[in-house]
C-alpha positions as CSV (number, residue, x, y, z in Angstrom):
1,X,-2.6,-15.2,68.1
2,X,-4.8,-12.3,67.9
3,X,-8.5,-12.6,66.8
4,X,-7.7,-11.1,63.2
5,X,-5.2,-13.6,62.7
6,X,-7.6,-16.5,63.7
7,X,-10.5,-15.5,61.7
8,X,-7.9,-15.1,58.9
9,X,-6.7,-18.2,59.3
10,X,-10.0,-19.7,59.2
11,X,-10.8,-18.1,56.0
12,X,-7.8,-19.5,54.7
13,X,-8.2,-22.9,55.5
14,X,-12.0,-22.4,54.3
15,X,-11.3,-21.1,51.5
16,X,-8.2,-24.0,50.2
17,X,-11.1,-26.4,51.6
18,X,-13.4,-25.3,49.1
19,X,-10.6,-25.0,46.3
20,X,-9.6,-28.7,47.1
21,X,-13.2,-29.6,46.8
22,X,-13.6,-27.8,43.0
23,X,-10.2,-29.9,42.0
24,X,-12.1,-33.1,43.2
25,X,-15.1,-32.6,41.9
26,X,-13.4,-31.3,38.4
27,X,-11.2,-35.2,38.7
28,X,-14.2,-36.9,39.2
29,X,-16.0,-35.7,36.4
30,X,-12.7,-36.3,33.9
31,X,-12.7,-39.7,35.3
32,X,-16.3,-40.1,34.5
33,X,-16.1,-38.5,31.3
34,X,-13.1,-40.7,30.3
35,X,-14.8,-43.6,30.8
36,X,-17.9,-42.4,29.3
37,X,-15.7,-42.0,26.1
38,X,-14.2,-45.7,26.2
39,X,-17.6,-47.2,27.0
40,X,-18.5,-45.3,23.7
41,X,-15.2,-46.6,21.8
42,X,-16.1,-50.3,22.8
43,X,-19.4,-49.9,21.6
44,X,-18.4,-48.8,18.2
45,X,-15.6,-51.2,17.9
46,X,-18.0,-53.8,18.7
47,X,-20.7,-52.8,16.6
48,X,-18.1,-52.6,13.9
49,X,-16.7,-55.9,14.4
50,X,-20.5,-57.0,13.9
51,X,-20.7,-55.4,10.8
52,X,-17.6,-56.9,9.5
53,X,-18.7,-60.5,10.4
54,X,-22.1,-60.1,8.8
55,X,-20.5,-58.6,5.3
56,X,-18.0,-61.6,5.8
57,X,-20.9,-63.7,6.1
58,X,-23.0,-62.5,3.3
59,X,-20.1,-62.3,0.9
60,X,-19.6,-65.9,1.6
61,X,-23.3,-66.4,1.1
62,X,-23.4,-64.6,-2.3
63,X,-20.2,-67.2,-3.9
64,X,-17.4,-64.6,-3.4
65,X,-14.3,-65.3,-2.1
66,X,-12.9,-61.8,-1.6
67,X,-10.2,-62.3,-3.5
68,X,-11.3,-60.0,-6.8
């Protein structure tokens, strides 16, 4: 192997290295972003399902039934 074709080959491998580290560090940040959005969903749920019990409770309160 000449010296051209070793420096080329080292630029090669250094330069898939550094496009293998942009596709992790792109996965890592859909992984966190994912789970930034269901962290987010259960919160809402949850503060929805709050909601719910304490209209539920206050209907109850107020002699309704729900029923119309």
């Amino acid at each position: 192997m000449t010296e051209f074709e070793s420096q080329r080959a080292h630029c090669f491998l250094l330069f898939f290295g550094m496009l293998e580290r942009r596709v992790r560090d792109l996965e890592v940040w859909q992984s966190v972003k994912t789970g930034e959005d269901m962290r987010s969903h259960g919160i809402s749920a949850g503060v929805g399902a709050g909601a719910g019990g304490l209209v539920a409770v206050l209907v109850k309160l107020l002699g309704g039934d729900g029923l119309g």
